[in-house]
KEDO-69997 format. One record per residue (C-alpha): residue in one letter; z, x, y; chain. Coordinates in steps of 0.25 Angstrom, whole numbers. Each point is the difference from the previous one (the first is absolute). Example, Ala and Ser with C-alpha at 12.3 -4.5 7.8 and 13.67 -1.06 7.14 Angstrom:
BEGIN
('A'; (31; 49; -18); 'A')
('S'; (-2; 6; 14); 'A')
// end
This chain:
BEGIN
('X'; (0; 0; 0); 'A')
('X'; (3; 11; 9); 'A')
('X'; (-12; 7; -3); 'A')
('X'; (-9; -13; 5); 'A')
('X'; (9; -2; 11); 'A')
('X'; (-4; 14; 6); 'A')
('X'; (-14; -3; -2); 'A')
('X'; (1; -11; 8); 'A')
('X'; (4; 7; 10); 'A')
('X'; (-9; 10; 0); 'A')
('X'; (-10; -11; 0); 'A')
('X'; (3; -5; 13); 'A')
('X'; (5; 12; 6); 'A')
('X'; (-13; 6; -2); 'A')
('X'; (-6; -13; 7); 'A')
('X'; (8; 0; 11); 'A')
('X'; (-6; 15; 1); 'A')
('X'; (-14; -3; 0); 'A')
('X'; (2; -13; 9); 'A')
('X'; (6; 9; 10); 'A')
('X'; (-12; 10; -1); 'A')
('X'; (-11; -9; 1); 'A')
('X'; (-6; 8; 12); 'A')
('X'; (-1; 14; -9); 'A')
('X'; (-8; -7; -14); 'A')
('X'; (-5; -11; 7); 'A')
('X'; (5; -9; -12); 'A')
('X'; (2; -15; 6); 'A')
('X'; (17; -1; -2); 'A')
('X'; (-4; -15; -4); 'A')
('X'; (-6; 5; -13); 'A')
('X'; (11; 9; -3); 'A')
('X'; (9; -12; 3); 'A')
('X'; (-5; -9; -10); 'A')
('X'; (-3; 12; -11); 'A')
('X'; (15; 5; 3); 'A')
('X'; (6; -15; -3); 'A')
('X'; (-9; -3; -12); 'A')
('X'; (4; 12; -6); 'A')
('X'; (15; 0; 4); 'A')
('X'; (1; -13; -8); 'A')
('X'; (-7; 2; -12); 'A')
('X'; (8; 11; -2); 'A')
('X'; (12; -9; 3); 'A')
('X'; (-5; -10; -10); 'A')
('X'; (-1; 11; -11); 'A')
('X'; (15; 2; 1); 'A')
('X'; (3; -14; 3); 'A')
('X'; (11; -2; -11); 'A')
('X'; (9; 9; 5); 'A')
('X'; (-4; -3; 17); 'A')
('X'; (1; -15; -1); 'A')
('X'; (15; 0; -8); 'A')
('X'; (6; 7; 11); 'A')
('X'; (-5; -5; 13); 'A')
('X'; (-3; -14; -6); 'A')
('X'; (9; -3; -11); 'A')
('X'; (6; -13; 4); 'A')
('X'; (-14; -6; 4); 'A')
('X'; (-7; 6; -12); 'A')
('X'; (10; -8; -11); 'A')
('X'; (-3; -12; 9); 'A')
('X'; (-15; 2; -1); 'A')
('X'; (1; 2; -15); 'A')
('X'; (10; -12; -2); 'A')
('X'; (7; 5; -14); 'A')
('X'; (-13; 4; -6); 'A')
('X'; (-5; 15; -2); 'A')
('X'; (-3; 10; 10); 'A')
('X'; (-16; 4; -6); 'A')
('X'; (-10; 9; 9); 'A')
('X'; (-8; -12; 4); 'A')
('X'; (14; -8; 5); 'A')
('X'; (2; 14; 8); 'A')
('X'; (-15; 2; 4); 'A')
('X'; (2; -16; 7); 'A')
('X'; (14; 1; 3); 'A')
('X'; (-5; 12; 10); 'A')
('X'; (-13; -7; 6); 'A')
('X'; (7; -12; 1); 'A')
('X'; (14; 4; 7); 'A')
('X'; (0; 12; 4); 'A')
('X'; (-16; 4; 6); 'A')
('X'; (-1; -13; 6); 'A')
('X'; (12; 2; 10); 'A')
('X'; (-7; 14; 6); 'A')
('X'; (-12; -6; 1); 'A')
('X'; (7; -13; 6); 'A')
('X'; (6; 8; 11); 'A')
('X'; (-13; 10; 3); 'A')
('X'; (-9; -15; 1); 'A')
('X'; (10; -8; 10); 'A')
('X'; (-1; 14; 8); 'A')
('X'; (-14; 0; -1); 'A')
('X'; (-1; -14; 3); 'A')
('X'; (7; 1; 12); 'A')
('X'; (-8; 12; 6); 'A')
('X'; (-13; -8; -3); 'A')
('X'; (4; -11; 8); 'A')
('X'; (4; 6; 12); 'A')
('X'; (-11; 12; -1); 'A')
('X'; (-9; -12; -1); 'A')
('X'; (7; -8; 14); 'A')
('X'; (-2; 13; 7); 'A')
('X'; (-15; 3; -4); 'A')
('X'; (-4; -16; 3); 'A')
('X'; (8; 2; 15); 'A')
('X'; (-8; 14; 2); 'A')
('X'; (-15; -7; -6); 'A')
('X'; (1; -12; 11); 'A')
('X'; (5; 11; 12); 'A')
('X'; (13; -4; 2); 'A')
('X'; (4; 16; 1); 'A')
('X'; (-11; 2; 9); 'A')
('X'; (9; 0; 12); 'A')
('X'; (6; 11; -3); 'A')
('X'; (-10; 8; 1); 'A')
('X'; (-2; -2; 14); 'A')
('X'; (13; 0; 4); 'A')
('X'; (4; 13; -6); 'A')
('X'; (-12; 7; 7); 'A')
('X'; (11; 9; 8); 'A')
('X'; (-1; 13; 6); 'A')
('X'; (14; 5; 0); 'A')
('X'; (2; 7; -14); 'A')
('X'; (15; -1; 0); 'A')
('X'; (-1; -13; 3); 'A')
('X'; (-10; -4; -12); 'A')
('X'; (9; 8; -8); 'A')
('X'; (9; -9; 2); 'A')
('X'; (-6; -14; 2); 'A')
('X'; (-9; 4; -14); 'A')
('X'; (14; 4; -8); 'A')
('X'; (6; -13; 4); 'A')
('X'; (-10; -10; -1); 'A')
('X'; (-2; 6; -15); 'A')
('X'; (16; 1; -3); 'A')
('X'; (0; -17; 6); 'A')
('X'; (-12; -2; -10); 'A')
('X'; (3; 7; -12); 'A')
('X'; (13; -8; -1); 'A')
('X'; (-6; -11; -3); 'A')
('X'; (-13; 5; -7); 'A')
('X'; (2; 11; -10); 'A')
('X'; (-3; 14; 4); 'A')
('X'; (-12; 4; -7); 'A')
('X'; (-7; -12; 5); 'A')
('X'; (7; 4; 15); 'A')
('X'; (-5; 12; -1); 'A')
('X'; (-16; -5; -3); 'A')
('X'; (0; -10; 9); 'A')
('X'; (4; 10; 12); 'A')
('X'; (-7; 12; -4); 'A')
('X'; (-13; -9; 2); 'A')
('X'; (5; -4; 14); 'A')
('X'; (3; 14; 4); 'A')
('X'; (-14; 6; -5); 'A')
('X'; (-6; -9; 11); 'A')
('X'; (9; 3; 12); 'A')
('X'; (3; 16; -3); 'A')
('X'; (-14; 10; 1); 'A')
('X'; (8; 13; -1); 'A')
('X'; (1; 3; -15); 'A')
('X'; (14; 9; 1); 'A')
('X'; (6; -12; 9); 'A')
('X'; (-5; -10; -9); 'A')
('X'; (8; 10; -12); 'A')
('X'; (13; 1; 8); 'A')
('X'; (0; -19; 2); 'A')
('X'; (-5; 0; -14); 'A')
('X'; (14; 8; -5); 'A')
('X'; (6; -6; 9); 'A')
('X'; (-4; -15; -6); 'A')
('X'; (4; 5; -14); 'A')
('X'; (14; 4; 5); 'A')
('X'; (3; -15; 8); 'A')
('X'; (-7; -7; -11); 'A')
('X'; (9; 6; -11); 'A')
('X'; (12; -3; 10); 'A')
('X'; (-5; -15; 3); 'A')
('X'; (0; -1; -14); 'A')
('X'; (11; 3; -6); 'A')
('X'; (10; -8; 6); 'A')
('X'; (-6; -14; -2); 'A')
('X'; (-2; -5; -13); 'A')
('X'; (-13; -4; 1); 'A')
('X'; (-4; 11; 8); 'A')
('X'; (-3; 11; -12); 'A')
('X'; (-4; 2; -15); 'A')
('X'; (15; 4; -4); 'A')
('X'; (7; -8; 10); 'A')
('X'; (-7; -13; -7); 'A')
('X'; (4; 6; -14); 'A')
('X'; (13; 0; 5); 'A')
('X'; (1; -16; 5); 'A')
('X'; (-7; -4; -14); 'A')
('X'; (10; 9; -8); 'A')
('X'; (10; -10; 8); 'A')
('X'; (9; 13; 5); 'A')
('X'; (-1; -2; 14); 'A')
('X'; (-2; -13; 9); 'A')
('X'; (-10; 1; 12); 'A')
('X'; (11; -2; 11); 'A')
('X'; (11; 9; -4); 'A')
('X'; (-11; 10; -3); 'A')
('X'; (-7; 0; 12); 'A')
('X'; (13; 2; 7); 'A')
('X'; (4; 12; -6); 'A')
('X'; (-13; 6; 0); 'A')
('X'; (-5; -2; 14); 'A')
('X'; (8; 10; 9); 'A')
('X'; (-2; 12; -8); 'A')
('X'; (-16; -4; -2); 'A')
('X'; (0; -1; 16); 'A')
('X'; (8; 12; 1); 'A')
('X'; (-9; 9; -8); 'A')
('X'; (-12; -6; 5); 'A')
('X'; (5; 3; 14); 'A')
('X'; (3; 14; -3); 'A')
('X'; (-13; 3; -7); 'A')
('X'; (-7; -5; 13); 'A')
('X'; (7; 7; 10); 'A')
('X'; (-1; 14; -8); 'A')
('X'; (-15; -1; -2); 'A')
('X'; (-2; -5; 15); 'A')
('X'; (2; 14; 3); 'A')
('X'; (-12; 4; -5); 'A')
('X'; (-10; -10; 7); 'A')
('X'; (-5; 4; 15); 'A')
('X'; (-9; -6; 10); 'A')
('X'; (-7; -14; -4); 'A')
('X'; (-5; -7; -12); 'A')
('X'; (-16; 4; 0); 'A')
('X'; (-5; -15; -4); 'A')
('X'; (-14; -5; -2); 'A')
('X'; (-5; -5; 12); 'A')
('X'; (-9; -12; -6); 'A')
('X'; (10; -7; -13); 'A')
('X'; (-8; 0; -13); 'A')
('X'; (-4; -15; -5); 'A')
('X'; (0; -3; -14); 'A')
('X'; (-13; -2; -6); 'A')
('X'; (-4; -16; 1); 'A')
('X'; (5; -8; 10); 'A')
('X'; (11; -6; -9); 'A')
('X'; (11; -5; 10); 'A')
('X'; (-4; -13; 2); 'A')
('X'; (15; -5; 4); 'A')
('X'; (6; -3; 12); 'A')
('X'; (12; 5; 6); 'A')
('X'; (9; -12; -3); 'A')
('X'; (-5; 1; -13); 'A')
('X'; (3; 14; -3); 'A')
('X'; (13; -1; 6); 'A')
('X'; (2; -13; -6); 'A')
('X'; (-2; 10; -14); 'A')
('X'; (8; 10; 4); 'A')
('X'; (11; -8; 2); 'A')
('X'; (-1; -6; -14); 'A')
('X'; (-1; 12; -5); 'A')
('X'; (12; 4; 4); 'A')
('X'; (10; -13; 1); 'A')
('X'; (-6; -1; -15); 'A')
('X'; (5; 17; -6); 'A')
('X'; (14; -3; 8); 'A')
('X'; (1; -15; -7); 'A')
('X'; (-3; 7; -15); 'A')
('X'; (16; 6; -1); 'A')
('X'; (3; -14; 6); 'A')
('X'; (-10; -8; -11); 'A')
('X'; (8; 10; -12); 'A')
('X'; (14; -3; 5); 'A')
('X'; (-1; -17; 2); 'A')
('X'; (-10; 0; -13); 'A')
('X'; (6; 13; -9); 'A')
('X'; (-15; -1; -4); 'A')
('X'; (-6; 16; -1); 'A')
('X'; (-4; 5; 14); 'A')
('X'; (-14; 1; -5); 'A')
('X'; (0; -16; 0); 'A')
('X'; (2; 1; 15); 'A')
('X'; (-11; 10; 4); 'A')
('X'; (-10; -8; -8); 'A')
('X'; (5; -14; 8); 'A')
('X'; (-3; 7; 12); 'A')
('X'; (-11; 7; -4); 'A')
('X'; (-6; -13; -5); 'A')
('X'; (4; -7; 15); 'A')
('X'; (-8; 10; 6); 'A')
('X'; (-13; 0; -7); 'A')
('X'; (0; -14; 4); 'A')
('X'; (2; 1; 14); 'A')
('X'; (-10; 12; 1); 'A')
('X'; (-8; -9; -8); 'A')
('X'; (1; -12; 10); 'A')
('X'; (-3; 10; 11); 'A')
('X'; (-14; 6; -6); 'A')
('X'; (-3; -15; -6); 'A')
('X'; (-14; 2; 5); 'A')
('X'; (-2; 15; -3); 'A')
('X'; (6; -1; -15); 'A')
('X'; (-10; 7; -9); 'A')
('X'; (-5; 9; 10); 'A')
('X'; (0; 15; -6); 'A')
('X'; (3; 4; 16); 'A')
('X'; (15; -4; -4); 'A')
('X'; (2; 12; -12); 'A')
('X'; (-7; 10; 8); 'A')
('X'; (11; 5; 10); 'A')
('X'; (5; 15; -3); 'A')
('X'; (13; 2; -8); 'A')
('X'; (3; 13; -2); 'A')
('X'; (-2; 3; -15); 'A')
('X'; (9; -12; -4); 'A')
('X'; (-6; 0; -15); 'A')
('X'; (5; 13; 0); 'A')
('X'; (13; 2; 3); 'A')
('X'; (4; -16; -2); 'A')
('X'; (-8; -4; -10); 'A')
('X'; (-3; -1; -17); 'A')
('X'; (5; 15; 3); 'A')
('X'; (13; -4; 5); 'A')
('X'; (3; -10; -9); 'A')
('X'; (-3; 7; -13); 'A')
('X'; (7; 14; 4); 'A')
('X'; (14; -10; 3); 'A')
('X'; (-2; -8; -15); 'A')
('X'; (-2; 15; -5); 'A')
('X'; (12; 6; 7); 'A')
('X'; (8; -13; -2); 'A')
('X'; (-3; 2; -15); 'A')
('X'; (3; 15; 0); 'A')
('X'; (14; -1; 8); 'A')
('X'; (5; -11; -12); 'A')
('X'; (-4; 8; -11); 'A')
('X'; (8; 10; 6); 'A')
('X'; (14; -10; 1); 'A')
('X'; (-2; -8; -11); 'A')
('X'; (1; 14; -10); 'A')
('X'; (15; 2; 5); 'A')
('X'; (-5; 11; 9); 'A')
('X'; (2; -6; 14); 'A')
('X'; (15; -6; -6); 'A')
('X'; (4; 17; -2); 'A')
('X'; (-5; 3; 12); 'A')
('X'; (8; -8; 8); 'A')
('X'; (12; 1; -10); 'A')
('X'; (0; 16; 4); 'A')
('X'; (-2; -4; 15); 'A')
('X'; (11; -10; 2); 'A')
('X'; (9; 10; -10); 'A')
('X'; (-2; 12; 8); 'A')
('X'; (-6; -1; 14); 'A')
('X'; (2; -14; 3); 'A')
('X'; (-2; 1; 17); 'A')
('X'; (-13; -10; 3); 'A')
('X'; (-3; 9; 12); 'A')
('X'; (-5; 11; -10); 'A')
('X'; (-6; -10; -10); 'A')
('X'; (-11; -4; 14); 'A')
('X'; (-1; 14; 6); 'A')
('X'; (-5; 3; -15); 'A')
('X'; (-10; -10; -1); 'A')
('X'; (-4; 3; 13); 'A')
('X'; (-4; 13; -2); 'A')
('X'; (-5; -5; -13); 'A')
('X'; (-8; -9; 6); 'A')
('X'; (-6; 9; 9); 'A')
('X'; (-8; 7; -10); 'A')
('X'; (-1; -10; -11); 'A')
('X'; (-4; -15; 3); 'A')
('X'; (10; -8; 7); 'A')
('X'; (-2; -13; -9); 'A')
('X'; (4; 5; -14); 'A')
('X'; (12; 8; 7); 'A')
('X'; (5; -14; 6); 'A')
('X'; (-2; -8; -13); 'A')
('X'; (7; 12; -7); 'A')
('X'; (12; -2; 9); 'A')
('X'; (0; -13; -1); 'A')
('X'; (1; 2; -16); 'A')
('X'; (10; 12; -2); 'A')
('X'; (10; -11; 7); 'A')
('X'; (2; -15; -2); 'A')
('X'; (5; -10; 11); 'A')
('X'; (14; -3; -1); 'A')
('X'; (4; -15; -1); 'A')
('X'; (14; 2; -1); 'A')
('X'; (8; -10; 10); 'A')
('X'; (6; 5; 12); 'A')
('X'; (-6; 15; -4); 'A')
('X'; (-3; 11; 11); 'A')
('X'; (-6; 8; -7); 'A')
('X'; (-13; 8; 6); 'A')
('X'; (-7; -8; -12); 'A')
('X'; (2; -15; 3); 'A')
('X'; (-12; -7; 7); 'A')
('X'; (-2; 5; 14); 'A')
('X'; (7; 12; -3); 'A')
('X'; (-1; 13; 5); 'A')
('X'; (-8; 6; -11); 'A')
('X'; (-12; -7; 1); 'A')
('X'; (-1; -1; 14); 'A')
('X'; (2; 16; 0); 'A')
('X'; (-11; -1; -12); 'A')
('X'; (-10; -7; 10); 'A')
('X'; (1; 7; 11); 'A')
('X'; (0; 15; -5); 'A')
('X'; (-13; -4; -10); 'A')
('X'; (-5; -2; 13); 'A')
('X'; (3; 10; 7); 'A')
('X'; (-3; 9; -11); 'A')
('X'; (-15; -5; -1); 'A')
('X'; (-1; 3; 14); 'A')
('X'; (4; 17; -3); 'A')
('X'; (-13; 2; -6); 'A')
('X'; (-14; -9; -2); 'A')
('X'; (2; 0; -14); 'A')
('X'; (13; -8; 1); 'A')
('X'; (-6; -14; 2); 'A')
('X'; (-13; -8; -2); 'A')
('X'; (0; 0; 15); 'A')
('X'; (1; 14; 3); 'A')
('X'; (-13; 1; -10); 'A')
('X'; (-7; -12; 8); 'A')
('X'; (3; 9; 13); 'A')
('X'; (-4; 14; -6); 'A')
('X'; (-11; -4; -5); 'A')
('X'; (-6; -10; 11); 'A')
('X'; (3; 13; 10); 'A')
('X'; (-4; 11; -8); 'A')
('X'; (16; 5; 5); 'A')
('X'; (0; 15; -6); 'A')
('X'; (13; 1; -8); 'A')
('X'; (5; 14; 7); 'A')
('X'; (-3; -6; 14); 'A')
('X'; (9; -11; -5); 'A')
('X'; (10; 9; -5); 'A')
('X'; (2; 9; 12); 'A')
('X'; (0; -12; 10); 'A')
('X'; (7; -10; -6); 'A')
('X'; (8; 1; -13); 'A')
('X'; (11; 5; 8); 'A')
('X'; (1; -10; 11); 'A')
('X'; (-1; -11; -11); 'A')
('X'; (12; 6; -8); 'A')
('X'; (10; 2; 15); 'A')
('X'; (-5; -16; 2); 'A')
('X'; (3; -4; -14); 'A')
('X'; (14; 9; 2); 'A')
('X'; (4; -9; 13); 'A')
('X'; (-5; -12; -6); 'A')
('X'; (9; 5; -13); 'A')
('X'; (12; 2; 8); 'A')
('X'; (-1; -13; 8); 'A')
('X'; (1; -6; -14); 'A')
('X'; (12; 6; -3); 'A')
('X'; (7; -4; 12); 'A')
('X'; (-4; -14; 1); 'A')
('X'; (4; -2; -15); 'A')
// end
């Protein structure tokens, strides 16, 4: 048993590995996802006799009801109770993320954000600095980051001529995005994996998490204000997109906007009256979008004009590829907890180190050079929600610990592109060289995470 335990583990250690070094092989971290998980569970299945007795003993003698454990009682027993909750989890995330990806792209196809290109049209580096940072943190707590980040990398590309200027907002986007995001439960991939495990609720989390985000966001800005001078070299005529597919008019757009929004603040709301999944609410206000964007473009429905508008690479980066690499990794991670492997490691945490400060900073560094999505569901799986009445420990819902979790994933994707699908979208999207990166920004992004760490800790 120990033997196939450690092979597990080197399985998905091995994946994480080469999901975190997709920009050397060139290998998409989506296929190693799904390859990793597949094989992570057939090797937990060929050592399902002595897996399954001791993480699921009590369920497996009600499944078998007084009859006889056989390989095909197991092989069901395993699909059927304990697959089905992983990819349960990973497809009320992906649900979510659809939904809301999707209320976003139809706001941007019928020009609702179009506004913003002309008013952010400002000379004043500083100041863009600092409008861009906040605008991005304000929508990337009610949008999740990734998709954040897409959506204002294609407002910025037509504003911003200078190529290192347009570098300097683009990093500077990642860093509010990832900010914005972490302390909403809507507002990011592991925040949302949080709010569906049911360890934290959107309010108390939100309140716990917004001052240190702010905090280190501020930080960030202010150090890498230092290295801008003189004006923001914009283009002098704004780019259109190709078709004239804004039909709209303003009451319209805004009438949009402001469903948009009132709709991504009522889903915590829909999930607390209801207790339905959160993914239920998105799709309701998804669903009472299109309808309205439907009664706007009544007469223009069918027209191909209206898929035509330019979406930064958004079958890239929040597509199938998105979707396939978070079932793989949500396969991979519960491979990895369900052989025992996850219980001993947070046996041997809690026995000798026991301090929830080190347990972030680690996954924070962690997540820095490994992706940030496999760390979070890993420490969400080395330790379980404590339900004990009247409890205060750092484990109970809304406690310390996961909130530490959130915000240092975050932070920690931010250190390095590789940390975060977002920090790949920006690389990528820019053509950002990693050693410019390094010796700019890596440690203005540690001191803001630093401050943001330490606000933390005073406030709790």
């Amino acid at each position: 048993m120990l033997f196939m335990t450690l092979i597990i583990v080197a399985v998905v250690f091995i994946g994480l590995v080469l999901m975190s070094t997709e920009q050397m092989h060139h290998i998409n971290r989506a296929t190693v996802a799904m390859v990793c998980g597949v094989i992570a569970w057939v090797i937990y299945l060929l050592n399902g006799g002595d897996f399954v007795p001791l993480m699921h003993g009590d369920e497996y003698k009600e499944f078998l009801a007084g009859g006889a454990s056989t390989t095909d009682s197991l092989k069901f027993f395993v699909a059927d109770h304990i697959i089905l909750k992983y990819i349960g989890e990973a497809c009320s995330v992906i649900l979510f993320l659809i939904a809301t990806n999707t209320i976003v792209e139809v706001l941007h196809n019928n020009g609702v954000f179009d506004a913003l290109i002309e008013w952010l049209r400002m000379r004043n580096s500083r100041v863009f600095l600092w409008v861009i940072s906040l605008l991005t943190f304000a929508i990337s707590a009610n949008v999740d980051n990734l998709t954040t980040v897409v959506l204002m990398m294609s407002i910025i590309s037509q504003i911003v001529r200078n190529h290192h200027q347009r570098v300097i907002y683009a990093c500077t986007i990642m860093i509010a995005a990832c900010m914005g995001g972490c302390f909403t439960a809507i507002g990011d991939m592991t925040s949302v994996m949080l709010w569906v495990r049911g360890v934290i609720t959107p309010s108390a989390y939100a309140a716990g998490l917004f001052l240190p985000a702010f905090v280190s966001l501020c930080v960030f800005n202010a150090l890498i204000g230092m290295k801008l001078h003189g004006r923001v070299e914009i283009f002098s005529v704004i780019s259109r997109y190709n078709g004239d597919d804004s039909y709209l008019s303003a009451w319209q757009k805004v009438t949009l906007l402001v469903l948009g929004i009132a709709g991504l603040w009522f889903i915590p709301s829909f999930h607390f009256i209801t207790k339905l999944p959160p993914f239920l609410g998105s799709l309701c206000v998804l669903a009472l979008i299109w309808a309205v964007e439907g009664l706007f473009n009544l007469e223009r429905n069918g027209n191909v004009l209206l898929v035509q508008r330019h979406y930064f690479r958004n079958t890239e980066f929040i597509g199938m590829r998105m979707i396939l690499y978070f079932l793989g990794i949500s396969l991979s991670i519960g491979a990895f907890a369900e052989c025992g492997a996850l219980d001993f490691v947070g046996n041997w945490l809690e026995a000798h180190i026991n301090n929830v400060y080190i347990y972030g900073v680690a996954v924070g560094l962690l997540s820095s050079i490994m992706d940030n999505v496999p760390l979070m569901m890993t420490g969400m799986n080395i330790f379980q929600m404590d339900t004990v009445a009247g409890s205060t420990s750092e484990f109970v819902q809304n406690g310390i610990y996961w909130q530490l979790l959130s915000y240092c994933c975050a932070c920690g994707g931010c250190l390095l592109f590789m940390g975060s699908l977002t920090g790949q979208a920006v690389l990528e999207v820019e053509r950002i060289r990693f050693k410019w990166y390094i010796r700019h920004y890596l440690w203005r992004a540690l001191v803001a995470w630093a401050v943001g760490l330490g606000v933390f800790w005073l406030t709790h």
